[in-house]
Backbone of each chain as ProteinMPNN parsed JSONL, in Angstrom:
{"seq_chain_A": "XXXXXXXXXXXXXXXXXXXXXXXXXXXXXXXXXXXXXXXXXXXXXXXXXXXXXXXXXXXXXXXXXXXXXXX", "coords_chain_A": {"N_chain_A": [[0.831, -1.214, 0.0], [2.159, 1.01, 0.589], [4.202, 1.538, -1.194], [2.49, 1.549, -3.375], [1.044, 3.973, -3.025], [3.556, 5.725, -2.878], [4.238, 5.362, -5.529], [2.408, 6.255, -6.714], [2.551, 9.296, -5.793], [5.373, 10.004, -7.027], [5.603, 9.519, -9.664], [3.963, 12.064, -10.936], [5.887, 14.111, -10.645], [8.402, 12.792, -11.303], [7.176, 13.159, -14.047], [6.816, 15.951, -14.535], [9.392, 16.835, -14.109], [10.844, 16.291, -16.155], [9.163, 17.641, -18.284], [10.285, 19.976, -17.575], [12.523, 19.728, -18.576], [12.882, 19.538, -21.599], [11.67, 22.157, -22.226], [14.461, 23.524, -21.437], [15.514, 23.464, -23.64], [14.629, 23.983, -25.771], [14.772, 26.741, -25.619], [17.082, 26.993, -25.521], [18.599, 26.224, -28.172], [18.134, 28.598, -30.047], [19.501, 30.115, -29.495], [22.238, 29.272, -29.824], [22.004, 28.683, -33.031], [21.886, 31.576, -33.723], [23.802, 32.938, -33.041], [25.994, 31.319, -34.151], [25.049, 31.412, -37.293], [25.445, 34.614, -37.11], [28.354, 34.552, -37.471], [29.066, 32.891, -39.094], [27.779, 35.06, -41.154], [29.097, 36.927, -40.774], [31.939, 36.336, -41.522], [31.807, 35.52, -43.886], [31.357, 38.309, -45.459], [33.47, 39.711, -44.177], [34.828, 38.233, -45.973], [34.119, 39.319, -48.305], [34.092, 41.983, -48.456], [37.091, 42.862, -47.268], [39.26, 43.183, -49.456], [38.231, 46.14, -50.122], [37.493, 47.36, -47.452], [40.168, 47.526, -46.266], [41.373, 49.31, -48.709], [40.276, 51.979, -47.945], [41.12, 52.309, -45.578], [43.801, 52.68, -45.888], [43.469, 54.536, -47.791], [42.959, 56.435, -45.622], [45.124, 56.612, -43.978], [47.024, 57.694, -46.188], [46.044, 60.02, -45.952], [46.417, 60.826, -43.781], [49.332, 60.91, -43.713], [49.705, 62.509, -45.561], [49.15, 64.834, -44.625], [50.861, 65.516, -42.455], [53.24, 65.608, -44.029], [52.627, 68.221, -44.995], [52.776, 69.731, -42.355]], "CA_chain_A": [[0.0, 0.0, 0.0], [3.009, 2.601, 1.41], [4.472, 1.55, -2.627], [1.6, 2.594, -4.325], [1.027, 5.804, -2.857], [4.369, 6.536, -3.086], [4.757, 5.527, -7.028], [1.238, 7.791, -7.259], [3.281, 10.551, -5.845], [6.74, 10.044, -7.693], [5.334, 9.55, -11.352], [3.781, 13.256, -11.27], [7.24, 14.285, -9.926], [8.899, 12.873, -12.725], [6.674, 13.747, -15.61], [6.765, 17.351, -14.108], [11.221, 17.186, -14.34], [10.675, 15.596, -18.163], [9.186, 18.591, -18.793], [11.123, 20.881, -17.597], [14.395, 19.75, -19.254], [12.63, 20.606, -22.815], [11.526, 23.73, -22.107], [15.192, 24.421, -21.731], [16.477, 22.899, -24.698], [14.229, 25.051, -26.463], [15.313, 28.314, -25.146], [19.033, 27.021, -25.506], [19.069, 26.196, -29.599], [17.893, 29.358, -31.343], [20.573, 31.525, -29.07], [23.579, 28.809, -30.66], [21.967, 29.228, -34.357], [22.046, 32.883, -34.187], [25.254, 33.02, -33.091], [26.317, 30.597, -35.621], [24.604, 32.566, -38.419], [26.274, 35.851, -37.29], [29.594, 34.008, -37.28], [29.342, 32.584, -40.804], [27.178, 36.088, -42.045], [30.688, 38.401, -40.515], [33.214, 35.834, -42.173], [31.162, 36.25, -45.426], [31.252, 40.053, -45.349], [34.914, 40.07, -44.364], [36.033, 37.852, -46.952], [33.727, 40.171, -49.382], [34.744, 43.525, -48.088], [38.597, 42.446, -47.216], [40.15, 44.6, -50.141], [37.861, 47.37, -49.874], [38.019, 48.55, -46.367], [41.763, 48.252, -46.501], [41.885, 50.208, -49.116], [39.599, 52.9, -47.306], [42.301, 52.594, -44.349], [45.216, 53.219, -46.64], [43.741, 56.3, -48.398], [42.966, 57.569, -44.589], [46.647, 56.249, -43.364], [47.417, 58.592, -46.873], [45.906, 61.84, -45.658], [47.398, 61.655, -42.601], [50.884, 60.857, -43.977], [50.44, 64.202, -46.325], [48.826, 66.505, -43.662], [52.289, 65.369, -41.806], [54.184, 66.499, -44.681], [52.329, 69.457, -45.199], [53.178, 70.892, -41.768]], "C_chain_A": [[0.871, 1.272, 0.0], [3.54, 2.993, -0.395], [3.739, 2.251, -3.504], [1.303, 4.197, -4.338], [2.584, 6.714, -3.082], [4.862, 6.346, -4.808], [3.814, 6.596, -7.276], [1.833, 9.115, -7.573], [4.505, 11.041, -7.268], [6.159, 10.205, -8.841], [4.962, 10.736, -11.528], [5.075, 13.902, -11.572], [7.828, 14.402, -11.739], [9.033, 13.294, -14.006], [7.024, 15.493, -15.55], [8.394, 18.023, -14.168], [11.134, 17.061, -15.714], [10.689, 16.926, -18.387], [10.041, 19.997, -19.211], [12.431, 20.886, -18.631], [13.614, 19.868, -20.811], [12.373, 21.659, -22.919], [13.009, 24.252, -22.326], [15.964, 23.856, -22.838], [16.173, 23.849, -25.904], [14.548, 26.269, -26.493], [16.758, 27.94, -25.489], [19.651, 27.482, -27.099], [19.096, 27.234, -30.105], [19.205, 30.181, -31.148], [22.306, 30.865, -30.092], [23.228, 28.826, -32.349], [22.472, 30.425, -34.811], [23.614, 33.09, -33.747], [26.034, 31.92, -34.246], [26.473, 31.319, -36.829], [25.716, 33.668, -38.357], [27.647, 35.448, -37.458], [29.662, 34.302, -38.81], [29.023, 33.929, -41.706], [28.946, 37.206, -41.744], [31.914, 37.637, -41.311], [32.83, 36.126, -43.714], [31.538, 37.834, -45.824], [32.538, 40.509, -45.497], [35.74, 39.385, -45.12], [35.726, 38.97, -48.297], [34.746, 41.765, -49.475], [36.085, 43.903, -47.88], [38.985, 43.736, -47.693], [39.409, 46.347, -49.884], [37.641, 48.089, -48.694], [39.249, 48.336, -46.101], [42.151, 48.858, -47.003], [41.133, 51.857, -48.89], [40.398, 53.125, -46.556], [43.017, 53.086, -44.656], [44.745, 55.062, -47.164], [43.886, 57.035, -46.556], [44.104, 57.617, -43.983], [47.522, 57.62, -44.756], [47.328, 59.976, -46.784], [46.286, 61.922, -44.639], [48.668, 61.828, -42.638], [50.76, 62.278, -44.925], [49.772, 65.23, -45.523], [50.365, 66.484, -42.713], [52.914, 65.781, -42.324], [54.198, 67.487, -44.918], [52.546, 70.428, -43.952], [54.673, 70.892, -41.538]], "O_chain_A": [[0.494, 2.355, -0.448], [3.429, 4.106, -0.909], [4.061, 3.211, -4.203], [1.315, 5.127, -5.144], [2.726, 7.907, -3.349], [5.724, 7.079, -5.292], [4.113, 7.636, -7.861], [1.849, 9.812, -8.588], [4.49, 11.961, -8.086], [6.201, 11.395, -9.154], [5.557, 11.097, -12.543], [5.326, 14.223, -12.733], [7.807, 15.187, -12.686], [9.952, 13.61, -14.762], [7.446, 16.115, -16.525], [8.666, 19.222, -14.243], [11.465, 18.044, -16.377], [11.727, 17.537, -18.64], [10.319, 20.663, -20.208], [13.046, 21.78, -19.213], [14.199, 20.848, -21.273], [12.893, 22.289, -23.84], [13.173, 25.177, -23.121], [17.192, 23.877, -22.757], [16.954, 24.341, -26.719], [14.58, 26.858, -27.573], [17.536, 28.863, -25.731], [20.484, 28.333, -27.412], [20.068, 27.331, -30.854], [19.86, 30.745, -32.025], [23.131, 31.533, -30.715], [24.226, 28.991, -33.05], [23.19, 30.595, -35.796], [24.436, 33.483, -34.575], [26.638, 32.387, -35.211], [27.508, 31.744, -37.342], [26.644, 33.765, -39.161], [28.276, 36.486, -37.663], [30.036, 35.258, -39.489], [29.657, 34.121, -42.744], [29.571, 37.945, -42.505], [32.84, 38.339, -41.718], [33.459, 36.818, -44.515], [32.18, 38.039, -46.854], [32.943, 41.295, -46.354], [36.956, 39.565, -45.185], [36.582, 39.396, -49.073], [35.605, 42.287, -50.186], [36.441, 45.042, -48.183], [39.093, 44.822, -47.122], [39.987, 47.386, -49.564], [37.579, 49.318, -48.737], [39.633, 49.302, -45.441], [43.18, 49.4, -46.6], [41.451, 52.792, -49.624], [40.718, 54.314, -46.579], [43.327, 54.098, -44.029], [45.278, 56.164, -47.028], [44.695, 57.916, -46.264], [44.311, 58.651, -43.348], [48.436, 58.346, -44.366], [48.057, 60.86, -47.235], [46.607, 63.045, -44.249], [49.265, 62.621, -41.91], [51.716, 63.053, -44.965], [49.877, 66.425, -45.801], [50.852, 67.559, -42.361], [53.621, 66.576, -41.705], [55.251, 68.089, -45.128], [52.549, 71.645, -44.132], [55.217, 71.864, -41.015]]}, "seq_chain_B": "XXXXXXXXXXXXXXXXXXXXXXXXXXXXXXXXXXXXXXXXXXXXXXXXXXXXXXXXXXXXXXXXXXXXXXXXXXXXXXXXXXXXXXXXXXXXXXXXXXXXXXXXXXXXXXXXXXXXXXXXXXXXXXXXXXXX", "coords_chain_B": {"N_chain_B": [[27.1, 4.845, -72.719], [28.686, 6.296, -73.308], [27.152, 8.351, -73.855], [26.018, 8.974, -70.818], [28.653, 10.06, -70.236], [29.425, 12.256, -71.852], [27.323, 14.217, -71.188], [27.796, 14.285, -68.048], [29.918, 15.342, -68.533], [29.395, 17.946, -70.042], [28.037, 19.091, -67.552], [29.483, 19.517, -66.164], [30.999, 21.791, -67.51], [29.479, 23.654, -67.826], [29.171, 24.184, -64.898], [30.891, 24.88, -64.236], [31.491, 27.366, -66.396], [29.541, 28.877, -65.384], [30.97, 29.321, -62.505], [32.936, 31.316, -63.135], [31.442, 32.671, -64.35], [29.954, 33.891, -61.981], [32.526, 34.591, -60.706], [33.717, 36.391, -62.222], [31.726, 38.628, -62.31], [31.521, 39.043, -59.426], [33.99, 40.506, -59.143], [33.802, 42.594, -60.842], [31.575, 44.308, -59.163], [33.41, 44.567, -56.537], [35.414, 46.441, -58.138], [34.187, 48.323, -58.772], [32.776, 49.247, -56.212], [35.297, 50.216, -55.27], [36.276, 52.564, -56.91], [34.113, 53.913, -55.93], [34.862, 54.928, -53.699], [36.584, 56.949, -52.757], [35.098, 58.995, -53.325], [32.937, 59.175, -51.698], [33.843, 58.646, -49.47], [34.358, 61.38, -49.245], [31.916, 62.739, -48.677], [31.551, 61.717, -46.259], [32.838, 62.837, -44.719], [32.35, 65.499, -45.052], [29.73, 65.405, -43.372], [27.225, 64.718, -45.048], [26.377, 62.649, -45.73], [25.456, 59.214, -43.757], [26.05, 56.181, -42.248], [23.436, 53.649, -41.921], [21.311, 51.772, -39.26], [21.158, 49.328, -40.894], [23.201, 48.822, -42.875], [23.456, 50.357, -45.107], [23.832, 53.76, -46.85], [22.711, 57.066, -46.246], [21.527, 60.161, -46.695], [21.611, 62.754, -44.845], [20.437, 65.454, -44.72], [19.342, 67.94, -46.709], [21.552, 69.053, -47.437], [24.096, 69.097, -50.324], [22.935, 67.207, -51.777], [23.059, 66.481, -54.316], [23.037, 66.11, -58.354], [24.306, 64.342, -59.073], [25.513, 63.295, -56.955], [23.355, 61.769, -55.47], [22.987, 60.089, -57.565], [25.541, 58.317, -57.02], [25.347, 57.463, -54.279], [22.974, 55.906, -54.445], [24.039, 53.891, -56.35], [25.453, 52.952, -54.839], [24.775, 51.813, -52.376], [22.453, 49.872, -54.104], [24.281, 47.825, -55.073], [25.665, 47.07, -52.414], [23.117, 46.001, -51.691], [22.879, 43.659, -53.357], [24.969, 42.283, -52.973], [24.373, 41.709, -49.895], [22.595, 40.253, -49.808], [23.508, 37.617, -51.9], [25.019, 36.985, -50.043], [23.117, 36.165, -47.558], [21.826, 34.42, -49.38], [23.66, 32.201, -49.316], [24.223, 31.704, -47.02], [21.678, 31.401, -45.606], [19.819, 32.795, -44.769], [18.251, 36.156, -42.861], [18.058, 38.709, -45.578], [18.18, 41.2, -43.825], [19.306, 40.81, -41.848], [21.949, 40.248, -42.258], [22.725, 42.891, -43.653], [22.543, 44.475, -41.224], [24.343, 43.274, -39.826], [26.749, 44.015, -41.112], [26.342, 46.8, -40.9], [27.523, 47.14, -38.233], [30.213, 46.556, -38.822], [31.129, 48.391, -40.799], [30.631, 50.24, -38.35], [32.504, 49.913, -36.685], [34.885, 50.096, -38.069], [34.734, 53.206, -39.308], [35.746, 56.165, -39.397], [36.892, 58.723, -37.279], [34.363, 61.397, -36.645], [32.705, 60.594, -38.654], [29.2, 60.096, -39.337], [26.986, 58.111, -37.888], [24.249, 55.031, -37.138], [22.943, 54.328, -34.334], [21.998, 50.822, -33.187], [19.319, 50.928, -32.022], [18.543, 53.092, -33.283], [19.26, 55.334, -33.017], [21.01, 58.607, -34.461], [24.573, 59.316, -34.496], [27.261, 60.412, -33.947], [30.93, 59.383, -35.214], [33.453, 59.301, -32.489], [37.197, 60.362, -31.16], [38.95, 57.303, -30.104], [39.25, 57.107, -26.32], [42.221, 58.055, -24.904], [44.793, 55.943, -23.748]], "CA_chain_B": [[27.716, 4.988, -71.315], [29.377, 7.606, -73.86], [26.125, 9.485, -73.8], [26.64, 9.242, -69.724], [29.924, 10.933, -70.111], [29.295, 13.408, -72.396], [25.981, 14.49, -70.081], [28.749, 14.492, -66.974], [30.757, 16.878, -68.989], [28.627, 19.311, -70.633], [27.369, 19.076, -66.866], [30.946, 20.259, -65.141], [31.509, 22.517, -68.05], [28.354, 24.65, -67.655], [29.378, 24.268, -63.902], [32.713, 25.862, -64.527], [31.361, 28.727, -66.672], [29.289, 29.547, -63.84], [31.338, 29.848, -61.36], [33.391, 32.066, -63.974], [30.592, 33.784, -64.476], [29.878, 34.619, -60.66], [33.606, 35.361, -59.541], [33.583, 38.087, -62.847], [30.452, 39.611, -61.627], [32.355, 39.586, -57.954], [34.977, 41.512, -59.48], [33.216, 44.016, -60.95], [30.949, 44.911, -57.876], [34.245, 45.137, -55.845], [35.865, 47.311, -58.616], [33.05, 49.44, -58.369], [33.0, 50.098, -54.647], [36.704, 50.846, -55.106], [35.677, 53.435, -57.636], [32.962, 55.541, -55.618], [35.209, 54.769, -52.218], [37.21, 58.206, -52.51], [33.788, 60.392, -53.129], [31.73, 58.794, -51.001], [34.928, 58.914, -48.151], [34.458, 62.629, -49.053], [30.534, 62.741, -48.92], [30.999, 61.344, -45.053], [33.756, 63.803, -43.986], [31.508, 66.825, -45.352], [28.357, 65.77, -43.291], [26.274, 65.05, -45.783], [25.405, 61.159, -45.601], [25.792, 58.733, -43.096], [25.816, 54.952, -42.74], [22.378, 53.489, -41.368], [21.805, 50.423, -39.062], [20.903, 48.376, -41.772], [24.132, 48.596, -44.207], [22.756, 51.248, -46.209], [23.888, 55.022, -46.841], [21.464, 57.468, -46.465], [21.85, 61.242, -46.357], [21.419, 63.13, -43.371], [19.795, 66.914, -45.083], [19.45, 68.42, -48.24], [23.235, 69.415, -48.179], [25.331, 67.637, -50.92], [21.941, 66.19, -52.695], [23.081, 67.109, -56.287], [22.166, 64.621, -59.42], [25.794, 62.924, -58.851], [26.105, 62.591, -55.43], [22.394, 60.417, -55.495], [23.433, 58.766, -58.312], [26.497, 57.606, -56.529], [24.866, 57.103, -53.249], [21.955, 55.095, -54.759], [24.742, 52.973, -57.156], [26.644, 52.212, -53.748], [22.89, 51.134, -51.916], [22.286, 48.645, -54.968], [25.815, 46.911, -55.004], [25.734, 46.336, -51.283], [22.039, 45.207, -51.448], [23.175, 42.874, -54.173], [26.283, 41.544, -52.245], [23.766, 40.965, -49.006], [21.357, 38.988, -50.882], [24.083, 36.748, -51.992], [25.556, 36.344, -48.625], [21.779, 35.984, -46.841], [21.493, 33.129, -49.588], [24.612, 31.611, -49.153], [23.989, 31.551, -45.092], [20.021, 30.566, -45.157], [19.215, 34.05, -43.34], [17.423, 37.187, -44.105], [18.795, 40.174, -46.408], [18.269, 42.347, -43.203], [20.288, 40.305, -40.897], [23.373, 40.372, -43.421], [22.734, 44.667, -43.534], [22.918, 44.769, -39.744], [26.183, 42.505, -39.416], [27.616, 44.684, -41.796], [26.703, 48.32, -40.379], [28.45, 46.807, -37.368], [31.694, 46.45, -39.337], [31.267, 49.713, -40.544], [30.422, 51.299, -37.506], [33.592, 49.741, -36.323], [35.875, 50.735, -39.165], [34.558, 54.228, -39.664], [36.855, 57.538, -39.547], [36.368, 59.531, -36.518], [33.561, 62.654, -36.973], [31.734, 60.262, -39.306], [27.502, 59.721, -39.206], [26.393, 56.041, -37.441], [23.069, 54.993, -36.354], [23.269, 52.878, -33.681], [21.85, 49.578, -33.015], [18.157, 51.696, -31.672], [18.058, 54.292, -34.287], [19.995, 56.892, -32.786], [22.281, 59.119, -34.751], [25.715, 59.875, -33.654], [28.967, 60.713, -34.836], [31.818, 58.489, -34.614], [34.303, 60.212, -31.592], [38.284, 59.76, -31.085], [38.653, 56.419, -29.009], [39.932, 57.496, -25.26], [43.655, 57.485, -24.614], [44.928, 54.836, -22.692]], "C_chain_B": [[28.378, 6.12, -71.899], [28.77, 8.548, -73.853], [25.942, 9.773, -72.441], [27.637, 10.137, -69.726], [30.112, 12.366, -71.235], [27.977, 14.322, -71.873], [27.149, 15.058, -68.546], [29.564, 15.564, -67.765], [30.342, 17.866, -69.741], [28.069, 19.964, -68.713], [28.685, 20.316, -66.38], [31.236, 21.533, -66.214], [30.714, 23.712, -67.993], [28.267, 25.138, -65.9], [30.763, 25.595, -63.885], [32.257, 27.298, -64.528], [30.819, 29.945, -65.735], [29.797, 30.069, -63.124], [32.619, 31.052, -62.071], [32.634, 33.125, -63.88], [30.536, 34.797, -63.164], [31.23, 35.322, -60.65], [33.764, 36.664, -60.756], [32.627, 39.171, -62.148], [30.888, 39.913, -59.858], [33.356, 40.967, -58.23], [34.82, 42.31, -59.53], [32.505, 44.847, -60.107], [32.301, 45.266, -56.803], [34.914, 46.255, -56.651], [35.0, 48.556, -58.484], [32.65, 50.445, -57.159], [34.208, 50.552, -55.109], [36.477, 52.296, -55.696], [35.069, 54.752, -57.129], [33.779, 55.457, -54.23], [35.606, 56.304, -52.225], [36.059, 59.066, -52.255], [32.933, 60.319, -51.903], [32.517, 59.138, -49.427], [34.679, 60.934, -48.006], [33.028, 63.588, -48.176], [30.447, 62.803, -46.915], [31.835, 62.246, -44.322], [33.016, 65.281, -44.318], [30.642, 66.381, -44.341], [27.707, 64.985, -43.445], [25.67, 63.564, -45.943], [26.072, 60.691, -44.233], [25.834, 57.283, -43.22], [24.85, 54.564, -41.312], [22.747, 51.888, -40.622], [21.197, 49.283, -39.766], [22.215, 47.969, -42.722], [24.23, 49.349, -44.816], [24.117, 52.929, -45.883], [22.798, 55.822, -47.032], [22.208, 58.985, -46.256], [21.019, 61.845, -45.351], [20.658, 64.705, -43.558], [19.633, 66.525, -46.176], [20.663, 68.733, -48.648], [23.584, 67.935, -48.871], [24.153, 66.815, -51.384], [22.236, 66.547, -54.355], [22.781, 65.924, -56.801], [23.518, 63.98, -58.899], [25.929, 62.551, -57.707], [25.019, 61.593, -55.109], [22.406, 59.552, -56.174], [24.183, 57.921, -57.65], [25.927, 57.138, -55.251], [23.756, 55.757, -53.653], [22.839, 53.834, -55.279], [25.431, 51.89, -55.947], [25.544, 51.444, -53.257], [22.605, 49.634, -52.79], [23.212, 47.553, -54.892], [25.626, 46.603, -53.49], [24.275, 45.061, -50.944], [22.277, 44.036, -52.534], [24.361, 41.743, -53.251], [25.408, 41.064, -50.734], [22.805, 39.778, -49.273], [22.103, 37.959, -51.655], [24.161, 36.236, -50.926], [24.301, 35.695, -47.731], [21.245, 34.56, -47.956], [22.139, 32.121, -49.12], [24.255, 30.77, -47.378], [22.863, 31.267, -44.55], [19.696, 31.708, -44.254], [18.547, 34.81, -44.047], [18.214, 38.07, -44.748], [19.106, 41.138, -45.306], [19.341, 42.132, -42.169], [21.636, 40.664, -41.326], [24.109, 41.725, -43.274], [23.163, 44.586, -42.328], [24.397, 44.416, -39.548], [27.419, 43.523, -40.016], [27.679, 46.47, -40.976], [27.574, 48.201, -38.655], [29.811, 47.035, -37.779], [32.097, 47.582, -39.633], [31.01, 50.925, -39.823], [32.342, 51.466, -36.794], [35.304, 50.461, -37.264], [35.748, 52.364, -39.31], [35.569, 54.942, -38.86], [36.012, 58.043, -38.29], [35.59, 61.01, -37.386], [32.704, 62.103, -38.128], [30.092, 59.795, -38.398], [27.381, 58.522, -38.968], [25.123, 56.416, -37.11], [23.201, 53.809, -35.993], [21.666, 51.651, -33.76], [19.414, 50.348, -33.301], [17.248, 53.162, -32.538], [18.495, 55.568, -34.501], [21.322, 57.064, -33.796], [23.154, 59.623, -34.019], [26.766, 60.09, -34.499], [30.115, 59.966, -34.433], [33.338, 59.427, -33.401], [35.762, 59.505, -31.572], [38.066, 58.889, -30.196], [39.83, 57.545, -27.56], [41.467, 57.34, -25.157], [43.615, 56.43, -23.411], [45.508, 55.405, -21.166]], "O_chain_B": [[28.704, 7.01, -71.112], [29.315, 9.652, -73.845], [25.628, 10.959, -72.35], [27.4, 11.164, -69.09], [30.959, 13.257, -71.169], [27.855, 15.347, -72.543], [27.139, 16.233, -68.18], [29.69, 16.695, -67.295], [31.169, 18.714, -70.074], [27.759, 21.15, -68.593], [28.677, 21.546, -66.321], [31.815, 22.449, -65.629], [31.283, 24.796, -68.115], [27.59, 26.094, -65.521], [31.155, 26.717, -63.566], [32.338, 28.153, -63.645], [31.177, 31.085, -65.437], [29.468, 31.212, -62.804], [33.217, 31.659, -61.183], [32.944, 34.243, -63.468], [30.873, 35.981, -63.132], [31.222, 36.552, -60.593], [33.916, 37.814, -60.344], [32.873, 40.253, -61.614], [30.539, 40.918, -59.238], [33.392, 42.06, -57.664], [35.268, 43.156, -58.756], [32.691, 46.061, -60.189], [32.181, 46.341, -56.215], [35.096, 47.243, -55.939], [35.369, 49.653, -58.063], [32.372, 51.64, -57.066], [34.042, 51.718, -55.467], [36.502, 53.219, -54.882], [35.213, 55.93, -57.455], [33.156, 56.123, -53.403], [34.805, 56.99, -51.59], [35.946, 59.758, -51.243], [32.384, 61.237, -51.294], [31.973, 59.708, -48.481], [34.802, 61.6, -46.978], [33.053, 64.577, -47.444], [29.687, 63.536, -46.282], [31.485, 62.437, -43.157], [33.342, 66.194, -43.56], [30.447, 67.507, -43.882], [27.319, 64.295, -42.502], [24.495, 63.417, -46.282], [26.923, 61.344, -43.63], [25.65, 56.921, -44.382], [25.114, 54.87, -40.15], [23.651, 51.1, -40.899], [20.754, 48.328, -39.128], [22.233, 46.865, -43.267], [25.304, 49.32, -45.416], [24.953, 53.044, -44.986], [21.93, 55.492, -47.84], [23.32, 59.04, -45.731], [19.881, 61.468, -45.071], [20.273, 65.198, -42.498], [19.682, 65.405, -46.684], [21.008, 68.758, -49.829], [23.535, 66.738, -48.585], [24.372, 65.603, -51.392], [21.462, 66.812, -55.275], [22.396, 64.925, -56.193], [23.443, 62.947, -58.235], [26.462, 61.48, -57.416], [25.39, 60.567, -54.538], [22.04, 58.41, -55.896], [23.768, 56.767, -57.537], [26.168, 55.931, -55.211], [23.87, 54.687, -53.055], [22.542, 52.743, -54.793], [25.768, 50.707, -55.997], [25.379, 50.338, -53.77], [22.555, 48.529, -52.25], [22.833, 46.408, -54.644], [25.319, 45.413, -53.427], [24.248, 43.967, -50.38], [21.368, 43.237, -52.309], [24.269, 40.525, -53.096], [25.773, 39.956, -50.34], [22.544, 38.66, -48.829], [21.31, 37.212, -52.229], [23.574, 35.194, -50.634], [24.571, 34.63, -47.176], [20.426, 33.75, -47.522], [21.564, 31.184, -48.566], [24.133, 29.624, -46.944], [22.739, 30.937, -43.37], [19.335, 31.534, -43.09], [18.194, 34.674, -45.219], [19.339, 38.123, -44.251], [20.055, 41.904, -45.473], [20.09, 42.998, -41.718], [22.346, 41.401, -40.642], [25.287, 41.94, -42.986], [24.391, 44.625, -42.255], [25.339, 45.129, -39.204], [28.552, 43.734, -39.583], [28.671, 47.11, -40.629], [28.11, 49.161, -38.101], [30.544, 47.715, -37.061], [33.107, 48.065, -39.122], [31.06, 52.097, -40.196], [33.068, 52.43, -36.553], [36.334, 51.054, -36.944], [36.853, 52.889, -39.45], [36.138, 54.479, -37.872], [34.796, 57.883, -38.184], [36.042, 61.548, -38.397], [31.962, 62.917, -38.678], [29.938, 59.345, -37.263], [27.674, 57.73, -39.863], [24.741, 57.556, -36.85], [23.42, 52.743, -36.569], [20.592, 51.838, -34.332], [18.624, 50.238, -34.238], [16.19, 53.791, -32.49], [18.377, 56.441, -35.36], [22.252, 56.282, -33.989], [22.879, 60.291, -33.023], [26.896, 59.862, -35.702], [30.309, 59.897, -33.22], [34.102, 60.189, -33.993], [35.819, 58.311, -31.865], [37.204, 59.154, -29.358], [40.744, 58.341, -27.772], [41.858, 56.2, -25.41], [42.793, 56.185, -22.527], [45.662, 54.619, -20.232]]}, "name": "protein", "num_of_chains": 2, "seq": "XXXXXXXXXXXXXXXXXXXXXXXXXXXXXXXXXXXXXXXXXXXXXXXXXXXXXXXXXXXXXXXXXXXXXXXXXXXXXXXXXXXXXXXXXXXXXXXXXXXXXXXXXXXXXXXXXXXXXXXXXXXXXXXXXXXXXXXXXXXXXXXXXXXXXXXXXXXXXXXXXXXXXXXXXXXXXXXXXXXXXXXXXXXXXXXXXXXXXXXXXXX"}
């Protein structure tokens, strides 16, 4: 009798932990996609963009090397 | 089995041209930025545009709206929205996500006393970083 009432109890118990641990599996994945994504979307970008904001740097590394010469 | 192998290689060869095709059409969109980089470098040290938090350029008044400077502003707008919309295929995301990642890069890169809008919408101006 003490068995039964106490599997009665326990099995809620249980089902009621189950749950829980999906709930956070759900909340866990989308945050490692999006970080993923932004990973792969900024390596994209900087293999695209590479030459052209270095050569944005250089001209501005160029006007400061001739405002230097100019004083 | 010869009509197999001539099917497999018309296959790789139309594969090829392709990717021929694309990395020309890469080329030219980077030659292109290179192109309007000086004016447009000039455009952001006047004032007169800024870079949005999407990717974009946008101008900030009526100063500095002449026919060439929207041409060039609009030409630069297209080419990047072209180059996100690759990358947003490439990566299974959206077009807008791509913009954002990017006005990051160029918030980061930008010249002090240039136009940002941050993350929320706000305009600002980029400031010298602090001495150490």
């Amino acid at each position: 009798m003490g068995k039964r009432i106490f599997l009665l109890l326990a099995a809620p118990a249980l089902l009621a932990t189950a749950c829980i641990k999906i709930k956070h599996e759900m909340v866990i994945q989308p945050v490692h996609i999006t970080v993923d994504v932004r990973i792969k979307i900024d390596r994209e970008l900087e293999s695209f963009f590479a030459d052209i904001d270095k050569a944005a740097v250089k001209t501005e590394t160029d006007d400061t090397q001739k405002k230097e010469e100019l004083k | 089995m010869k009509a197999k192998l001539k099917t497999t290689a018309a296959l790789l060869a139309g594969l090829f041209l392709l990717a021929l095709f694309v990395q020309a059409e890469s080329t030219e969109l980077k030659e292109r930025f290179l192109q309007r980089k000086p004016l447009l470098e000039k455009m952001k040290g006047q004032e007169w545009i800024g870079e949005n938090n999407l990717g974009f350029l946008v101008f900030r008044s009526d100063a500095g709206q002449n026919e060439e400077n929207i041409k060039v502003v609009n030409a630069e707008n297209e080419d990047r929205k072209t180059v996100y919309a690759e990358i947003a295929v490439k990566v299974n995301t959206a077009v807008e996500e791509v913009g954002k990642r990017r006005a990051v890069q160029i918030a980061a890169l930008a010249a002090v006393g240039h136009w940002l809008q941050d993350a929320d919408g706000n305009w600002y101006q980029k400031k010298q970083p602090a001495p150490l």
